[in-house]
N, C-alpha and C positions, 0 to 999 in steps of 0.2 A: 800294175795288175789290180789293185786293190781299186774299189769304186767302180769298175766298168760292170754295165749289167749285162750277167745271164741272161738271154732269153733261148727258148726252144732247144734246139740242139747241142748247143754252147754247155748250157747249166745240166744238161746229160752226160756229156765228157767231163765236167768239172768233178759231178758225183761218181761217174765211173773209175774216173784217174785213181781218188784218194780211196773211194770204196773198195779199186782191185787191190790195193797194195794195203790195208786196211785190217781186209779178213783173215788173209794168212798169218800177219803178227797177232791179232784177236787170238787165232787157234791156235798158234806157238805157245802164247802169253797162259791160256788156258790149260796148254796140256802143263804147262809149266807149276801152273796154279795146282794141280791135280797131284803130280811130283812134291812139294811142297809137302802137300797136307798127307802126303801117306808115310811124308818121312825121309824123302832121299831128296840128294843132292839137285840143285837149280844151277849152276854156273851163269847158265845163259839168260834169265831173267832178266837184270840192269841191264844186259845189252839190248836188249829186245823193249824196252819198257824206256829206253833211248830214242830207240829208233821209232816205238809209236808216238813216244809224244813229239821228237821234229817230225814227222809227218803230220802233225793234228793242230801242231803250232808254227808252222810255216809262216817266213812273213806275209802278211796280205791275205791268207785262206780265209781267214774267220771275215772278212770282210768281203770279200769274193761271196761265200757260202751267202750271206742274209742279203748282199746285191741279187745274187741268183732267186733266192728266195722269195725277195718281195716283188720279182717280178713273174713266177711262176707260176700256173696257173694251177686248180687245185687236182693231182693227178698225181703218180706212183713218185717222181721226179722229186716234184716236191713235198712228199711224205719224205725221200730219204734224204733231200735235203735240208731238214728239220731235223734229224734225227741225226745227220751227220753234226749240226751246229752244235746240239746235247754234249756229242761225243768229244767235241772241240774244247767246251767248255770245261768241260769234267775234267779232260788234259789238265786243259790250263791251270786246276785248282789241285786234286789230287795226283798228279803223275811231275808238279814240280821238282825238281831233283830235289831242292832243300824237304821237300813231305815228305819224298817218297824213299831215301834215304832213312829218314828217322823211322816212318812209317815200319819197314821193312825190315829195320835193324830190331826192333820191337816184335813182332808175327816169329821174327825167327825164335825170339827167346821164346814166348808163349807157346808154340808149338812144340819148343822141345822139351817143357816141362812135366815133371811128372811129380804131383804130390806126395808128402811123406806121409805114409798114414801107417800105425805100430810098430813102426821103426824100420820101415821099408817104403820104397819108390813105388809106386803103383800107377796105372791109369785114372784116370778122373770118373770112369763110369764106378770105380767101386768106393770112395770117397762120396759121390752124389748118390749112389745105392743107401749109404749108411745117414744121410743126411736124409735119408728121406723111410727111413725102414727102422731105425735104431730104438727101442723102447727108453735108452738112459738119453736124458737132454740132455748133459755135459757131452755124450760121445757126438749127437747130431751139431752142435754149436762149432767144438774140431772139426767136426765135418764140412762144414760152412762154411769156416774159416781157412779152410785146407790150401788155397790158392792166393791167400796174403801176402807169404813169403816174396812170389811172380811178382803183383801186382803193387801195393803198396809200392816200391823203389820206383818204378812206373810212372809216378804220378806227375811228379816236374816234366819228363819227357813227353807224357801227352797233354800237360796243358800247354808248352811250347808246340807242340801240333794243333791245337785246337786252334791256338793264336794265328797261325801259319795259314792255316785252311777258313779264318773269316778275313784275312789281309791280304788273301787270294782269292778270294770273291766277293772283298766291295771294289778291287780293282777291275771287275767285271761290270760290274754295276748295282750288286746287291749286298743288299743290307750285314748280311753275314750268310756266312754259310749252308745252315739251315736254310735260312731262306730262298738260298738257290735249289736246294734238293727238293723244300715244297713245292716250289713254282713246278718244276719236271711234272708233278703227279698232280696241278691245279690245286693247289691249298698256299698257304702262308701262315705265319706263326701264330698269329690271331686264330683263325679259321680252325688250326690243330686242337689250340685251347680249347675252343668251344667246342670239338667234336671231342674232346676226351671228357669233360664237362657230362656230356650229355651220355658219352659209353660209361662213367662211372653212377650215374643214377640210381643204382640197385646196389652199388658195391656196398657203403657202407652199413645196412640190414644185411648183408650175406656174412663180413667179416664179425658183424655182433653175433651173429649165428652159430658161424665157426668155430668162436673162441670161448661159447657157453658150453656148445659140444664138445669141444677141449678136453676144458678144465674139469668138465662131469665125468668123461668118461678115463682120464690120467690121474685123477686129484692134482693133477700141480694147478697152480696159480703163476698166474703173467700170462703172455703172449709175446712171442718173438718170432724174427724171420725163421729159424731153427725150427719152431713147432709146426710149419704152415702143411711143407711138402708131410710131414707126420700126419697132421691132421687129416689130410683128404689121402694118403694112405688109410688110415683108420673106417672112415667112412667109406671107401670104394673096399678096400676088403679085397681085391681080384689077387692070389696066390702067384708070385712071380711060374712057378713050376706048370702053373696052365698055359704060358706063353714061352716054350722053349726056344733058347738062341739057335740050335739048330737046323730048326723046322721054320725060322722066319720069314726067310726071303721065300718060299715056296709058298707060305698059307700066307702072307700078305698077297702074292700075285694072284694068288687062287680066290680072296676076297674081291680084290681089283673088276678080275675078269666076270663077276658075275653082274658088270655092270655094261657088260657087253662089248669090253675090248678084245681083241682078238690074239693070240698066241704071235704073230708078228708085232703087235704095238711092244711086247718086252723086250724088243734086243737092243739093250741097253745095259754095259757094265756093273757090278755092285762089288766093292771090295769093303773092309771091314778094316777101320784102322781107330783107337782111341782121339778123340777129338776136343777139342777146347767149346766146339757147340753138340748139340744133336745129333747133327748130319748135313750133310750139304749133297746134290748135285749142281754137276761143271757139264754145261755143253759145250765141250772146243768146238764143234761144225753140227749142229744141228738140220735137222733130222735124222744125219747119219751115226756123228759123234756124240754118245751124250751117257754120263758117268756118276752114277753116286757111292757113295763113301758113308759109314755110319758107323757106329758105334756096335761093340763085340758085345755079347751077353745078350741077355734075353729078357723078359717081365714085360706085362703091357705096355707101359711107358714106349721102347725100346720097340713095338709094335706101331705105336700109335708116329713114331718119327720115322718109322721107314717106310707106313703110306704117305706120310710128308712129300717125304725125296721121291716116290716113286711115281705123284702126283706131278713132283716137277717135270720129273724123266718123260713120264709119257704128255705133260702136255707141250716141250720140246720136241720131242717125237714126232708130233703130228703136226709142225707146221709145215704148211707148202707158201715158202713163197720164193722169190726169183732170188735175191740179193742180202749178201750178207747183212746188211744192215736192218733187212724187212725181217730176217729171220730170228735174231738174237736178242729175243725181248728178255730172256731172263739177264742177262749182264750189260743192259744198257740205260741212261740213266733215267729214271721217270717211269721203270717198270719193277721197282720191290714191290710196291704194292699187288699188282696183280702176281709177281711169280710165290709172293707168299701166300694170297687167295690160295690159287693154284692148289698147292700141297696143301693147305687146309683144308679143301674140300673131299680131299681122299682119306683126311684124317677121321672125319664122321662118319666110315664105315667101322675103323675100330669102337666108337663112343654108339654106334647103333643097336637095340636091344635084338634084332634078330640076327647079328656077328654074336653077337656076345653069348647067346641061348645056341648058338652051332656049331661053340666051342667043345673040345673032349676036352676034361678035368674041369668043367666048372658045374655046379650042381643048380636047380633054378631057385634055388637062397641067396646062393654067394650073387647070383646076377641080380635078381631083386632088390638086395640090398646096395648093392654096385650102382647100381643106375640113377638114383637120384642124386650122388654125389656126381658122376658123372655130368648129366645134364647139367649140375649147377657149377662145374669147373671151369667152363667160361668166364664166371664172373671171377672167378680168381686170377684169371690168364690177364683176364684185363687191367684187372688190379694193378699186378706185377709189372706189364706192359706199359700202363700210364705211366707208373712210376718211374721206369727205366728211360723212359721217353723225356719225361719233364726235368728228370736228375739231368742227362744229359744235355736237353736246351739250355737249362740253367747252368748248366758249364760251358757253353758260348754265348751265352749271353754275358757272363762274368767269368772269365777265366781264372781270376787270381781270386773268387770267392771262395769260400769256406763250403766245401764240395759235403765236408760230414753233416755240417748244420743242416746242408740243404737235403742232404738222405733222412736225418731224425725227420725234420718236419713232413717231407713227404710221405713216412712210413706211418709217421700219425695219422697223416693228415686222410690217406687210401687205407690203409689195412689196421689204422687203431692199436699201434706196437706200443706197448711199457718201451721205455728207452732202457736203448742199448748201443753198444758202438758197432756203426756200419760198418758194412766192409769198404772197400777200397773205389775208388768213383772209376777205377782203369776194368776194364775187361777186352776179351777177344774183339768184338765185333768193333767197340771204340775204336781200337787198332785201328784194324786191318778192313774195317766198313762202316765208317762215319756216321752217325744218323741214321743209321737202319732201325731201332727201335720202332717209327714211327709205321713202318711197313707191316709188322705183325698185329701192330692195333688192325690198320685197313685188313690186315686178311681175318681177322676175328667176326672185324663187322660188314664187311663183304660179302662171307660165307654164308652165312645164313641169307642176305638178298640176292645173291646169284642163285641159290639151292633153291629155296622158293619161287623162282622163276622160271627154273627147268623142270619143277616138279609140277608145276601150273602148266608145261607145254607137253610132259608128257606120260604126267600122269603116274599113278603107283606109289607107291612105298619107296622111300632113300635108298635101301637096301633090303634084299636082289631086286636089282631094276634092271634088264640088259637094256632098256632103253634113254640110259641117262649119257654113254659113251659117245654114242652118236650126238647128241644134243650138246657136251662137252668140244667136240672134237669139230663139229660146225658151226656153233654158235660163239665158239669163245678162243680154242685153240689153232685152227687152221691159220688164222691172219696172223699170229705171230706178234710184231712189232707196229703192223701197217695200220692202228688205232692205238688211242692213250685209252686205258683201260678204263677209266671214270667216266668215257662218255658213251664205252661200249654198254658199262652194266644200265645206265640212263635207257639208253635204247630196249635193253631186252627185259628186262625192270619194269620200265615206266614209271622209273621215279631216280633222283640223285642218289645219288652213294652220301651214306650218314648213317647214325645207330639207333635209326626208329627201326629194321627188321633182328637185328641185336637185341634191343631192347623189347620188342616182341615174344624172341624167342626164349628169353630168360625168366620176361615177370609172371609170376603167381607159380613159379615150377613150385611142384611140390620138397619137402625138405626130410 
């Protein structure tokens, strides 16, 4: 089988075959994924997670799929023929039994933890509350520290993952790992460097800012991971009690809608479970099926992550296209980058001054005062984003290096930290999502060139626009998977994706 070429109707049964059988395990795999993270029993996951990858690594497909490929011409066919070979790959690397075993054995324990905090088990949203709210720095540092316990013993187990997942894709043909996950989104390890390079350009004048603002307004002296989320607490000032848990899910949709989506784009799940991230949406069958999960409590924060999710939800929502594979751009490979845009663009309805003034409980002080820290929290997102980015390359790039060395320097070397001992180089996303770091950089600096661009076509203010929905929903989310997102924003842009409109939107902000 291997080597004969597809052409025409041949290489349509080929993608038909493994696509029919393809999507229902995706939607098992998914509702499964959703089960998981709220807490209850998977039994049927390993079987299911079997059965997709001999179906994805079949002997002969993957060499069938790029026969069929390079002889097809450029049309639906082979868009999903391209997109199936992603899917093949991906198998081959992350769903090996040897990964995907330790992988999983790992997610299980993360998920069922809950930190000790005053001599009690708790959720992680009230440990991250006090890490980030606390007036005594000894309490926020426990606080910081609170997920050591998990993580710390972790660490042998995921550098033998890390090992695992670059010796399953130079067997592919590349270089490591990373390398394979850039190539998906058109970048390479080089090209990341430089584009973080260039999104930190402003960072270090923001962190000398910060840490003058500090120390002036606490008297202490130093600078640590511990003071940061304190700090822009301080400066943003916005009272948790003016965002109540709630009234969330209602005045987030109610902000949404003023951008002109309609009361059908919300029929989409929300359930409320403590999490090891944010929040997340799972589309098991998109546009029909599609699920987000977040975090209980309330405070901006907590606001500003559930237009995240809700940005994923509705731009899952609205694709139309024919075939599982055209449809599933959030969970397929070569699309975190856009599904993190995505939710970032719904995020800048909470960070907009006309949300924030049509708040009840906030008075126009507290927002006044609110706002410039806001505006300028980008640059700290980024901060923390490169770091996590670069921490991580640098743990496949050298697996058995000295993971703490490489946190002190890099906390220097971004945010200007007095030394202190890192936390632990293991977290969730390591896990259980490899190299995602590099995704919320691109939706950081994404957001602001797509948003400029739809606000150049039609016009008005960010927020209330009812005309930004429509220009969302046609210009960016209808097609789904059926374009790599880097060449869509090129087209409606008119310019590449990189952080000159990032780096516009941050310099000379007022302080």
């Amino acid at each position: 089988m291997a080597g004969r070429r597809d052409r025409g109707p041949s290489a349509r049964r080929l993608v038909d075959r493994v696509e029919g059988r393809l999507g229902p395990l995706d939607r098992r795999l998914l509702l499964d994924e959703w089960r998981r993270t709220m807490g209850r029993p998977t039994p049927a996951t390993e079987r299911l997670r079997a059965q997709r990858r001999a179906l994805l690594t079949a002997p002969g497909l993957l060499a069938d799929v790029r026969a069929a490929r390079s002889s097809a011409r450029p049309t639906t066919v082979a868009r999903r023929l391209e997109l199936l070979e992603r899917a093949i790959l991906e198998a081959e690397i992350e769903q090996a039994p040897e990964i995907a075993r330790r992988r999983d054995r790992l997610a299980r324990r993360i998920g069922a933890f809950r930190p000790r905090w005053r001599g009690e088990r708790v959720g992680r949203a009230v440990v991250r509350r006090a890490a980030r709210t606390d007036p005594d720095r000894r309490v926020r540092e426990r606080a910081f520290r609170a997920e050591e316990p998990l993580y710390r013993p972790m660490e042998n187990e995921l550098r033998t993952l890390v090992a695992l997942r670059n010796e399953r894709a130079r067997a592919l043909g590349f270089r490591s790992f990373p390398d394979f996950r850039l190539s998906l989104e058109g970048l390479s390890v080089p090209s990341l460097k430089a584009l973080l390079d260039d999104a930190l350009r402003y960072v270090p004048d923001e962190m000398r800012r910060r840490r003058e603002s500090f120390e002036e307004r606490t008297g202490e002296r130093g600078w640590y991971p511990w003071d940061v989320g304190y700090a822009v607490q301080l400066d943003t000032g916005l009272p948790d009690e003016a965002f109540p848990g709630a009234r969330m899910l209602p005045e987030v949709i109610a902000g949404v809608r003023e951008w002109g989506f309609p009361a059908r784009a919300f029929r989409f799940r929300v359930d409320r479970h403590d999490l090891a991230s944010g929040g997340i949406c799972l589309a098991p069958d998109p546009p029909r099926d599609v699920r987000v999960i977040v975090h209980p409590g309330g405070g901006w924060r907590s606001y500003v992550a559930l237009f995240h999710e809700v940005g994923h939800a509705l731009a899952s929502g609205a694709i139309r296209q024919p075939t599982h594979l055209l449809r599933w751009h959030e969970h397929l490979p070569g699309f975190a980058g856009i599904s993190e845009g995505e939710g970032h663009i719904f995020e800048q309805i909470a960070s907009s001054e006309a949300w924030l003034r049509a708040r009840p409980g906030l008075d126009r002080g507290q927002v006044d005062r609110a706002l410039p820290a806001i505006r300028r929290a980008p640059l700290m997102s980024i901060a923390y984003l490169a770091t996590w980015t670069l921490r991580e390359l640098a743990l496949y790039e050298r697996p058995a290096a000295d993971a703490d060395d490489v946190g002190r320097r890099l906390a220097r070397r971004v945010f200007g930290y007095d030394d202190h001992e890192p936390l632990s180089f293991v977290d969730a996303f390591s896990v259980d999502l490899p190299f995602y770091a590099p995704s919320y950089v691109y939706a950081f600096l994404l957001c602001p060139q797509l948003t400029a661009a739809a606000l150049a076509e039609v016009g008005g203010a960010l927020w209330p626009n009812p005309r930004i929905a429509r220009w969302l929903v046609d210009r960016w989310f209808r097609d789904g998977s059926s374009y790599d997102w880097w060449v869509r924003l090129r087209e409606v842009s008119g310019r590449p994706f990189g952080a000159r409109a990032f780096n516009d939107a941050v310099r000379g902000l007022p302080t």
